[in-house]
C-alpha positions as CSV (number, residue, x, y, z in Angstrom):
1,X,14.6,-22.6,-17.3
2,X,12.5,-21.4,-20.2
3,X,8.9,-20.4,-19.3
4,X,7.0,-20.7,-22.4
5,X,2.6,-19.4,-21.8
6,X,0.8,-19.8,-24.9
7,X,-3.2,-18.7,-25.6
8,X,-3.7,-18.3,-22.3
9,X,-7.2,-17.3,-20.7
10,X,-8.6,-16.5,-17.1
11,X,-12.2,-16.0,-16.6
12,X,-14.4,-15.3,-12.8
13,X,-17.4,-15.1,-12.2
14,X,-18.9,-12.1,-10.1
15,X,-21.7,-10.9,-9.0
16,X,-21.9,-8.8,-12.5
17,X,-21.6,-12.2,-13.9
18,X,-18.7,-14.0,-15.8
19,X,-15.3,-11.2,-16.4
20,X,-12.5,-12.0,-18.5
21,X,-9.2,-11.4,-16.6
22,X,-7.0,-12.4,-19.3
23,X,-7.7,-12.4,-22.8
24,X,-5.1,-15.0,-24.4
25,X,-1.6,-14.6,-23.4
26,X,1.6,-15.6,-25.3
27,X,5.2,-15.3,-24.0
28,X,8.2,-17.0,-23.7
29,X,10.7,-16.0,-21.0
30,X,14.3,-16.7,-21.5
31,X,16.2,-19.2,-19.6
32,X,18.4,-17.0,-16.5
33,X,16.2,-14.0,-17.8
34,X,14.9,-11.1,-15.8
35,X,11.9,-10.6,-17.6
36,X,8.7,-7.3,-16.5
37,X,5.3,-7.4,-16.8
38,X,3.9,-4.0,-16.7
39,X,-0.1,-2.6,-17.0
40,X,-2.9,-0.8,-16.2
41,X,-4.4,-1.5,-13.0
42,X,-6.9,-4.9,-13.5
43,X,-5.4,-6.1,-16.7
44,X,-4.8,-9.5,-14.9
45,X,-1.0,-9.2,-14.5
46,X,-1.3,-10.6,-11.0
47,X,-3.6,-13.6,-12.1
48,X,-0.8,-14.4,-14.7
49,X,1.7,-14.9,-12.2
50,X,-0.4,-16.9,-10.0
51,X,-1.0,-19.4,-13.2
52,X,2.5,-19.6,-13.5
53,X,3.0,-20.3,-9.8
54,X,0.4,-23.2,-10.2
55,X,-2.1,-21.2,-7.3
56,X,-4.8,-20.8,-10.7
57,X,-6.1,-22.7,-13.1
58,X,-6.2,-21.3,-16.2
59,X,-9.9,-20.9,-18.4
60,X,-7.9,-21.8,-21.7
61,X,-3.8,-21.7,-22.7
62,X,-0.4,-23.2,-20.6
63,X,2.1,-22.5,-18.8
64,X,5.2,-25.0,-20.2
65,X,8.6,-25.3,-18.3
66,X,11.0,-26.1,-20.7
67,X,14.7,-26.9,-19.1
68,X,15.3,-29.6,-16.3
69,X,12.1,-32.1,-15.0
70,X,9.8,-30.0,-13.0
71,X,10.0,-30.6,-9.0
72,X,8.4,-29.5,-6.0
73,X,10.6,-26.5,-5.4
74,X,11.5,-25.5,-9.1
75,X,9.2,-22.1,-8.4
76,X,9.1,-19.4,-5.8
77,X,7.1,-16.6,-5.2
78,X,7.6,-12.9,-3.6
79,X,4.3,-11.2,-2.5
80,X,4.0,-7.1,-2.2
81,X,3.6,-8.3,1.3
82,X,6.5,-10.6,2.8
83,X,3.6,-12.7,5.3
84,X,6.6,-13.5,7.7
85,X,5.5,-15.8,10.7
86,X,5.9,-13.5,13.0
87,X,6.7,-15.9,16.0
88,X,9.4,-17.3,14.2
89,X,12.9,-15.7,14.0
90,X,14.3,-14.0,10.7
91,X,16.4,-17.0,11.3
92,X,13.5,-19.1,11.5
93,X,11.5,-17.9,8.0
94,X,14.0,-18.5,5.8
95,X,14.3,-22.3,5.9
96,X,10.6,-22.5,5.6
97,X,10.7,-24.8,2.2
98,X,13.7,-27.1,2.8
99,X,11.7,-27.7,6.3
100,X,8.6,-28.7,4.1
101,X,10.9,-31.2,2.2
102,X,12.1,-32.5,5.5
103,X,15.5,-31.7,4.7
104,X,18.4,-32.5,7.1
105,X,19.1,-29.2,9.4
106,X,22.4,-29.2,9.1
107,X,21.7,-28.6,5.4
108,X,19.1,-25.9,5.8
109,X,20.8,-24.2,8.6
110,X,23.4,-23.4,5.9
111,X,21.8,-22.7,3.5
112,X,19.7,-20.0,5.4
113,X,22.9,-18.9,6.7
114,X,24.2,-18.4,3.3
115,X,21.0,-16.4,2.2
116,X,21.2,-14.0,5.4
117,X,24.8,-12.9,4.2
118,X,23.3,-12.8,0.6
119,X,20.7,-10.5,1.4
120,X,23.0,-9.3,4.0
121,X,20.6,-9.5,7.4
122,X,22.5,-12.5,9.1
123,X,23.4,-9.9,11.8
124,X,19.7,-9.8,12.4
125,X,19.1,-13.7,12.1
126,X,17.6,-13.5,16.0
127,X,15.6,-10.7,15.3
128,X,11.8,-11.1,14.7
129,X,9.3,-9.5,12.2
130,X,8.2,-7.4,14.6
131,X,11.8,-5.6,14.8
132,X,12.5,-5.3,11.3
133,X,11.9,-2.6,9.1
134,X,9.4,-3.2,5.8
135,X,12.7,-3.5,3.9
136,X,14.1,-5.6,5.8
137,X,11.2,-8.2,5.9
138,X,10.7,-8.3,2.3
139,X,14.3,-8.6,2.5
140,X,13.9,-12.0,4.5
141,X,10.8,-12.9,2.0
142,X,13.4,-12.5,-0.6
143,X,16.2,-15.1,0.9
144,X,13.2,-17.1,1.5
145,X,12.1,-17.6,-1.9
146,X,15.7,-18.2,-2.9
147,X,16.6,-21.2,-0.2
148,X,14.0,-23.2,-2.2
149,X,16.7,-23.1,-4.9
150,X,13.4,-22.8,-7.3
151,X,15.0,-22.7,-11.6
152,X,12.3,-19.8,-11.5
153,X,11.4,-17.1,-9.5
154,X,8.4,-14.3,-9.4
155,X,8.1,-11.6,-8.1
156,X,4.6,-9.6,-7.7
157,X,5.0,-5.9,-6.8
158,X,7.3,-6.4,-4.0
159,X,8.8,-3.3,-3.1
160,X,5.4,-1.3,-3.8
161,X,4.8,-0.4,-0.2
162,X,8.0,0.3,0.8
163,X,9.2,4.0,0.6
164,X,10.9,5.1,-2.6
165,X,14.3,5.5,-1.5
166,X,14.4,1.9,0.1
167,X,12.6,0.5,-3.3
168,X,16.1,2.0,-4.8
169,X,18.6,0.4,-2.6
170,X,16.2,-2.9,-2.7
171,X,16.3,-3.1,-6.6
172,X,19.7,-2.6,-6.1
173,X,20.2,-5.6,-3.9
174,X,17.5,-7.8,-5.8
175,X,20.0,-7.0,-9.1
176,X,23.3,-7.5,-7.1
177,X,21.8,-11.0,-6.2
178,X,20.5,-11.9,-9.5
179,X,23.7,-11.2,-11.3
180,X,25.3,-13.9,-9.1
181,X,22.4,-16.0,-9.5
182,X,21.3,-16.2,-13.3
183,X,17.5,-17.6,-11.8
184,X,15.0,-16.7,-14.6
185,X,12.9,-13.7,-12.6
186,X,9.3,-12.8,-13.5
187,X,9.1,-9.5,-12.2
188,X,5.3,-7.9,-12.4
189,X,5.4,-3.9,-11.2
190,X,3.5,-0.8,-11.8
191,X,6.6,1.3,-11.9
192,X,8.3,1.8,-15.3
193,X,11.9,2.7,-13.7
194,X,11.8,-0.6,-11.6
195,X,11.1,-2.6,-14.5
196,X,13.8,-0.2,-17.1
197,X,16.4,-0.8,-14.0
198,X,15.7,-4.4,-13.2
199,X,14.9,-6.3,-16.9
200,X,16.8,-7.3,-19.5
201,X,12.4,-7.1,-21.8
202,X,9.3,-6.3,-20.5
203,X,5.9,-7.1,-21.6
204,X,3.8,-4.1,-21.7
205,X,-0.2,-5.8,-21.1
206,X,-3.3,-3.7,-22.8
207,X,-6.2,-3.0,-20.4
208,X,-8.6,-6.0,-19.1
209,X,-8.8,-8.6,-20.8
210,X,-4.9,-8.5,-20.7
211,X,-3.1,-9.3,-23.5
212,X,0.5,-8.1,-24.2
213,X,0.5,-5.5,-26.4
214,X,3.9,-5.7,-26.8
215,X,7.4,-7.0,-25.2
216,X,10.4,-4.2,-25.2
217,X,14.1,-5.0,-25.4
218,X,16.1,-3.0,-22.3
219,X,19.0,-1.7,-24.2
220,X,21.3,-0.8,-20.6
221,X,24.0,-1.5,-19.7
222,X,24.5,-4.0,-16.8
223,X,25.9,-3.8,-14.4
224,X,22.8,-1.4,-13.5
225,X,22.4,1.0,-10.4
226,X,21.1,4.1,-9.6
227,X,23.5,6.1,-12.0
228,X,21.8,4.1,-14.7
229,X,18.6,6.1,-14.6
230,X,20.7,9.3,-16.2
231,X,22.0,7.0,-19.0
232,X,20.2,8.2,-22.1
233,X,19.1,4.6,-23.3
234,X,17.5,4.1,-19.7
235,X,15.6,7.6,-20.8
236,X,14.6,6.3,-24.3
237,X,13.2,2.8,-22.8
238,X,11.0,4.5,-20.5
239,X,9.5,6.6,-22.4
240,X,8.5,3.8,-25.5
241,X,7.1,1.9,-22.8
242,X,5.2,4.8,-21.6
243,X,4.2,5.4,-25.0
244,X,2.4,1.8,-25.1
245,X,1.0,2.1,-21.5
246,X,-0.1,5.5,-21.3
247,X,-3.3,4.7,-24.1
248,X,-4.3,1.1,-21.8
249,X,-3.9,3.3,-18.4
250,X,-6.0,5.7,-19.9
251,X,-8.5,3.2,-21.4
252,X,-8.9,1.4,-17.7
253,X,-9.7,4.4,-16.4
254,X,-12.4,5.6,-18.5
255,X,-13.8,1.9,-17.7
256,X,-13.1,2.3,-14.3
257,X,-15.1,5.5,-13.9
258,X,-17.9,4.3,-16.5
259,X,-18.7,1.3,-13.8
260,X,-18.7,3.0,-10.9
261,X,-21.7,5.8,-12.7
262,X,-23.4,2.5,-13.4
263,X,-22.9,1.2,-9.7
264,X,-24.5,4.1,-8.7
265,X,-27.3,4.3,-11.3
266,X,-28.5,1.1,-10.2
267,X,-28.5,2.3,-6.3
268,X,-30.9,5.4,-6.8
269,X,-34.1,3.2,-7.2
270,X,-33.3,1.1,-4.5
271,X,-32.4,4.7,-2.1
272,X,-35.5,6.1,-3.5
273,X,-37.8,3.8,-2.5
274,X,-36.7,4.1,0.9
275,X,-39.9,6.9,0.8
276,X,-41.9,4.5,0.3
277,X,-42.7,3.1,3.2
């Protein structure tokens, strides 16, 4: 499933009045593709994955899905945080979309079964969220997302609060699984390694309004693991998409610390006349 975004815009309105989040967006992702989106913080990479996902409306632009007819299940998402239910078993959150489509149990039952081993946690399919570790639950959020069967899947930041050795044996996993797979994955991160290890390009977005500033081929070799990140070519990707990002992260920063003076220039009045009274 290709995922084909064309001219697209996002706009809110805040209290400082109407923002542009995204500034007119083209891509096309690749059918079976795992395919980055990396930025400076606020460029609107998040917002562009919710369009995809259908949970935004875009100001301007589409979103086209160009493969098979579109149906209720053809996209899943993975949050930073896994929002298990946390009455439910690890059994019981996996199944949570073929339940929604009223599916037969017996079908679901196996086909949560066969995600547990995927992601390998069936020995923990009893267990609640309460007993697992934060790998582990995003973990389950990923077998989730994948018994939808969705043609596409995103992924927003989802090993970012987890520690960095289990972000490496997660990526690890997530690749494993996609290499069996082929699902076209969206991937947005903050870290550069995680989106060298994980993508086969990766769209590097200029400072808000995003825009992508440019989409880099990820010359590895797959199979990819941790050896990879010694391979020179893993080396020569980082740093050119470094050399994109470091300007943007730079540029949002400057912004960043330029609103904040303003914030507070437009507070002293208001403290001052505290003596007033």
């Amino acid at each position: 499933m290709r995922v084909v975004i064309h001219g697209l815009t996002k706009e809110f309105m805040t209290g400082k009045g109407r923002v542009q989040a995204l500034g007119g967006v083209d891509l096309e992702v690749r059918d079976r593709e795992f395919f980055g989106v990396i930025g400076p913080t606020g460029c609107g990479k998040t917002t562009l994955l919710h369009i995809i996902a259908g949970l935004e409306k875009p100001t301007k632009g589409s979103v086209e899905f160009v493969g098979e007819k579109r149906t209720q299940a053809m996209v899943s998402m993975v949050f930073q945080d896994p929002a298990l239910m946390p009455w439910r078993t690890v059994e019981g959150n996996v199944p949570l979309g073929p339940e929604f489509r009223k599916q037969p149990v017996p079908i679901y039952k196996q086909v949560t079964r066969f995600w547990l081993e995927m992601v390998r946690l069936l020995d923990f399919s009893s267990a609640h969220p309460a007993e697992l570790s934060g790998g582990m639950k995003q973990k389950v959020a990923i077998a989730r997302a994948l018994a939808n069967d969705p043609e596409v899947i995103l992924m927003d930041e989802p090993f970012a609060s987890l520690d960095a050795q289990t972000r490496l044996l997660l990526r690890e996993e997530l690749l494993r699984i996609w290499e069996k797979e082929k699902k076209t994955v969206i991937l947005v991160t903050h870290n550069i390694e995680e989106a060298v290890m994980c993508c086969d390009r990766v769209a590097v977005m200029s400072s808000a309004p995003g825009v992508v500033k440019s989409v880099v081929s990820i010359d590895v070799r797959r199979p990819r693991s941790f050896k990879s990140m010694s391979d020179p070519d893993f080396i020569r990707c980082l740093e050119k998409i470094w050399d994109l990002l470091r300007y943007e992260v730079d540029k949002a920063m400057r912004e960043n610390h330029r609103s904040r003076e303003e914030d507070t220039e437009a507070e002293i009045p208001r403290k001052k006349n505290f003596f007033d009274w």
